[in-house]
Phi, psi and omega in degrees: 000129172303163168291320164004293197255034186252162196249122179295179179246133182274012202258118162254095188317295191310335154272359183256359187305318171324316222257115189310173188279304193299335170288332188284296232269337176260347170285326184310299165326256185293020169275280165351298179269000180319330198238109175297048187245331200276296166218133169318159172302121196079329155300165207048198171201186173193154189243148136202171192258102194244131183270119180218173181259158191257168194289340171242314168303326199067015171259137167299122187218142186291132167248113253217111154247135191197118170357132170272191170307132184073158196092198172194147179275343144309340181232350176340143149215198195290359160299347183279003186255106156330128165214141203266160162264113198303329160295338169273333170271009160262007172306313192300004165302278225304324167277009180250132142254005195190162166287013171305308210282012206268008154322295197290000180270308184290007191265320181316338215271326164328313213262339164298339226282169191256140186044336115157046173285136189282330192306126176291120145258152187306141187308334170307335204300306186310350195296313185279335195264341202249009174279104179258084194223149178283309204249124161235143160235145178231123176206172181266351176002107195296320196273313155308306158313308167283344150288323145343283193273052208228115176311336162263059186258007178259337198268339172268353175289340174256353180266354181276295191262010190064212180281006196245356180239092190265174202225122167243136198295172188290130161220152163306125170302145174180194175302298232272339180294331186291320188267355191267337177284341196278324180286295193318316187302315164351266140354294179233071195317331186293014194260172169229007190193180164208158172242111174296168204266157152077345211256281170165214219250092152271122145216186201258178156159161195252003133248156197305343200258338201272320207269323186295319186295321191256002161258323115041271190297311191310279195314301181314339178297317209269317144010268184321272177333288180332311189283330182288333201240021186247138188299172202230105346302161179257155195089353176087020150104177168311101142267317188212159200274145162302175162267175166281148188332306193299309203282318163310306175355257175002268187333287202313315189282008184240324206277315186320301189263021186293305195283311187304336192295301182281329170248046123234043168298291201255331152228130179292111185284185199204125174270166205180135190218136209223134217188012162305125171011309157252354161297325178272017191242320163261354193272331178305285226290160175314334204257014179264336182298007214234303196284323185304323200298310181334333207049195190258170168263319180293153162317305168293348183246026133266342183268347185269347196237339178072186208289343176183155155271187187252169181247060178276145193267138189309309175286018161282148180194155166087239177241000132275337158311308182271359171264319188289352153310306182291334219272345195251343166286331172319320191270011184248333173302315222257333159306301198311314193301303200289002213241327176327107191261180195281057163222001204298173174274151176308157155324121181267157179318143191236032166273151165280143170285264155304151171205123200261124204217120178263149185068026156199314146158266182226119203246155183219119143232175199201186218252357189189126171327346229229321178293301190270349163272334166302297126048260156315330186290314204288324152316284140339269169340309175299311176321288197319348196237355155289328169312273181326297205268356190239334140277339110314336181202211202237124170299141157233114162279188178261167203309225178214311163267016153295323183295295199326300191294337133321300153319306202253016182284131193300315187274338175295318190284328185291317198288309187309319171311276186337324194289145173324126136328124175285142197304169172322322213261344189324139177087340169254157193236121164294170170206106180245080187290174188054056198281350208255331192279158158312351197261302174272005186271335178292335158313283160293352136325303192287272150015283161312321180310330179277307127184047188272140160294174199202140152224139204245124169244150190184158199264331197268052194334309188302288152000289195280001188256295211287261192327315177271004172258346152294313171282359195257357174290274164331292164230043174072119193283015171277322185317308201222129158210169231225135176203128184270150190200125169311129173262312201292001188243142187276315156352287227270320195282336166306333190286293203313319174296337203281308195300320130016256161306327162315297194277337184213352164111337175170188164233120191275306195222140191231115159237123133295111161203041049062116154199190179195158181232085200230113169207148197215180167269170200308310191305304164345295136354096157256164176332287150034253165311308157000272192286336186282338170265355155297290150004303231253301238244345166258297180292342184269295187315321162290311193285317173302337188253335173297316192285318172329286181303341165306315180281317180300335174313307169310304161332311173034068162217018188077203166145191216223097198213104178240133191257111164283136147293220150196184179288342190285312181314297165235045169199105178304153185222151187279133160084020194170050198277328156021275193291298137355292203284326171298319177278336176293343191275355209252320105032283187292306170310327181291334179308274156015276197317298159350300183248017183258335176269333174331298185280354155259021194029041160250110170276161198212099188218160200242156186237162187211092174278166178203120182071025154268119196283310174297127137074355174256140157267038154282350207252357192270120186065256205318298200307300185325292177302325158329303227252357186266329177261325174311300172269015170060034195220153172294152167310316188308306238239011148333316172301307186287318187289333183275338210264321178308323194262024176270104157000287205283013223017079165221154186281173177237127198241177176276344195288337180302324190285337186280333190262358174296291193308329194263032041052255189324323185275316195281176162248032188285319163307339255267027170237022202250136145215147178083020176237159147293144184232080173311174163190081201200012152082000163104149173199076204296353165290319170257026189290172208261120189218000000 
């Protein structure tokens, strides 16, 4: 192994000199999780023991700071850390007796907590309080973890690590693994650690710099030894070759959104796709029919992956496709039936999570983008660590009612409870042309809120750099993604829909708002001008809604597809037939799409604005002096003339067209197709007739 590929330390005493001990322990926490080598996302934890005062004596008392419920120790910051009273939580040795109790013992960790801090702690904490040591790290390490999950995993933890390292067989965390770790460190002062069986790393020390150094060290330790004493090739080598880049493409944009299509009947998933080194490395190898059934070991990379992945051949499709879908929610029902106790929560969705296409790669889905690339990491983590262990040993996964009881644990269902309701939109991906103008960045704003990912298409590449890097701030860059795109070239818009499916698994809700404000008098008007507001707001809008609808068919979920119009679409205006004629066509086609989408649940409705003048960029140069001399008036006093000649006299802004639109995107509509929506402040020319 190169020094390369061992993960350096990252600690810089001069900063840490600052830092008070609840400061040191949170620098550590994140130095830790930079690197998924160390721990998957969200996984592990870390402690330490600080002596502070307390809050009604003004007496010094010993503190248990430990990672809370939740969270991830890479991005953590101290609010994320439970903290205990240390006498109180070994007082709870004394009331536990046996493993009945050991739920009601974390319901107990409540009654330690210190100053009356809300962070819930994690069924881990006695792991950390019963170490009597100041500083604990607990992490996943793939390099451990494969000796962990290693049918010989006790006898290579004393031959990898000597005398400096014990070994505890696999048990659910809790008070009693807490009290058993606590004792062996006791016990054997010469250790610095221990390795749980299937799980992953605790170790000590008695400063933060000290504890960061040996955990480190440990994993590079386990690391090293692997690569020298591990067989060769791995997985027992090539059954079969990948395809080339285009032809994995291929697979993926036709496999994605077919399966998202299929498993998202009772909640919608948002897909993800991987084609790493080692992903094509194990999807390759001879050894995935043996190793994938097994599932994972760590804990965490099971609750994140379900009980197993499915095994799809790049070429499936159609009713085969639909049998290995059925076959595995079937075998996840008849798992749930064997393992189920009479207290367990009802069955949870029985789709597979991963999902593995050999000679292309890795597939993920999950209830939110952000869910199924972790997912994919973690997943990822599993290989690296069936690599390690099936080259030195034998893979062992965890047990199967063990995988359960876990999955199915009264307090993992109680955390699941606790989670927020999902938003309206959750799980669906938006497609926004003209994604970049105000009209579509309001929209899209409105859109995310709920909870859709988005891709913002838009011609205006700088624009378009900028808003998605802005939402990506704003509502997580797992969230949004920005494709420049021509609407009038069908090349750019077949692509843009593809990157589309590439980034989230398909498209749900489709807004054409795409537009140009170019207008003259008729005699004026050249061919030119013509075409070009044809080009973008009839033929782009067609180029655009045909593909939407290819993919939503495909998909067979329905979906959602609203054309901002305008007022003008059905009331002419002088001085703009151009423009007219192109938004009354915009008008017409979604009816036509309409009733050809029906009988596929894809509705197809129009928003029809009129005058919003802020934040759209229609309203920017020509068009503004156009419609300011049409009406014999200054650009200054445009606003004020529109909001005047409004029924209701009010302006019209983009977030009103964005609350049109998600009207329209939701199920709050779901029975309107073929319909208009004004938002133009009352106009009796265009009421509905």
């Amino acid at each position: 192994m190169t020094s390369s590929l061992l993960i350096p330390s990252l600690w810089d005493n001069a900063h840490a000199k600052n830092l008070d001990e609840p400061g040191l322990l949170l620098y550590r926490s994140n130095l830790l999780g930079s690197d998924l080598r160390i721990t998957n996302f969200g996984g592990g934890n870390t402690s330490a023991k600080v002596e502070m005062t307390d809050p009604l004596t003004k007496k010094p008392v010993q503190v248990l700071w430990v990672k809370g419920s939740g969270g991830d120790i890479a991005s953590m910051k101290l609010d994320g850390f439970a903290t205990l009273y240390m006498d109180k939580l070994l007082a709870l040795n004394g009331l536990y007796k046996d493993l009945s109790q050991e739920d009601q013992m974390v319901h107990n960790l409540n009654h330690c907590t210190f100053n009356l801090n809300p962070r819930a702690a994690s069924i881990d904490t006695c792991l950390h309080g019963y170490v009597p040591y100041a500083h604990v790290d607990h992490v996943h390490s793939d390099a451990v973890i494969a000796i962990a999950a290693s049918k010989d995993s006790e006898k290579l933890t004393k031959e990898v690590f000597g005398t400096e390292m014990g070994y505890l067989p696999w048990q659910r965390p809790g008070i009693d693994l807490g009290i058993k770790l606590g004792k062996m460190a006791a016990e054997h002062p010469e250790y610095v650690g221990v390795v749980l069986g299937s799980h992953g790393l605790f170790t000590w020390a008695k400063t933060a710099k000290e504890c960061y150094d040996t955990t480190l060290r440990i994993i590079n330790k386990a690391a090293t030894w692997l690569d020298k004493n591990g067989r060769k090739p791995a997985f027992g080598g090539e059954a079969v070759k990948s395809l080339s880049p285009a032809e994995r493409q291929a697979v993926v944009l036709r496999l994605l959104p077919e399966i998202r299509g299929r498993i998202s009947t009772e909640e919608m998933k948002t897909g993800h796709f991987t084609d790493a080194p080692e992903v094509l490395e194990f999807v390759n190898g001879k050894m995935l029919g043996a190793l994938a059934p097994l599932g994972t070991s760590c804990p965490d990379h099971f609750l994140r992956t379900k009980i197993r992945p499915v095994i799809i051949p790049h070429d499936a499709e159609g009713t085969a496709l639909d049998k290995l879908i059925a076959n595995y929610r079937a075998d996840y029902g008849r798992y749930y039936d064997r393992c189920k106790h009479p207290n367990s929560p009802k069955m949870r969705d029985p789709n597979a999570v991963i999902y593995l296409v050999p000679q292309v790669g890795m597939l993920s889905f999950a209830k939110d983008k952000a869910t199924a690339r972790v997912a994919a990491e973690f997943y990822v983590n599993a290989i690296n660590v069936m690599r390690g262990a099936s080259s030195v040993s034998s893979y062992v996964g965890l047990p199967e009612q063990e995988a359960f009881n876990i999955e199915y644990w009264l307090l993992e269902e109680a955390k699941l409870q606790r989670m927020p309701k999902a938003k309206s939109l959750a799980g669906r991906v938006a497609f926004i042309t003209g994604g970049a103008g105000g009209i579509g960045t309001a929209i899209a704003e409105r859109l995310m809120k709920e909870g859709a990912c988005v891709v913002l298409a838009d011609i205006d590449q700088p624009s378009l750099e900028t808003t998605v890097a802005n939402f990506g701030k704003s509502f997580g860059k797992d969230n949004v993604r920005g494709v420049v795109m021509d609407v009038t070239r069908e090349d750019q818009v077949t692509k843009a829909m593809d990157d589309a499916v590439k980034a989230f698994g398909g498209v749900d809700i489709l807004v054409n708002n795409a537009g140009i404000t170019l207008a003259a008098n008729v005699e004026d008007t050249t061919l030119e001008l013509w075409n070009k507001n044809m080009s973008i707001m009839a033929t782009g809008y067609f180029l655009v809604g045909r593909e939407g609808y290819r993919l939503m068919k495909r998909q067979g979920l329905g979906g959602s597809m609203v054309f901002i119009a305008s007022k003008n679409a059905i009331a002419a205006s002088p001085g703009a037939s151009a423009y007219c004629t192109a938004k009354a066509a915009e008008v017409h086609l979604a009816r036509c799409m309409a009733l050809e989408g029906a009988p596929k649940g894809i509705r197809v409705n129009v928003v029809n604005p009129d005058a919003v003048l802020r934040g759209s960029k229609i309203w920017q140069g020509e068009w503004r002096q156009q419609r300011a001399a049409s009406n014999k008036i200054s650009e200054d006093e445009l606003e004020e003339h529109y909001r005047k000649r409004s029924l209701l006299q009010r302006s019209v802004f983009p977030e009103d067209i964005a609350e049109a639109v998600y009207f329209f995107a939701s199920d709050l509509s779901a029975k309107s197709t073929g319909n208009f929506l004004n938002v133009d402040g009352g106009n009796a020319v265009t009421f509905s007739r």
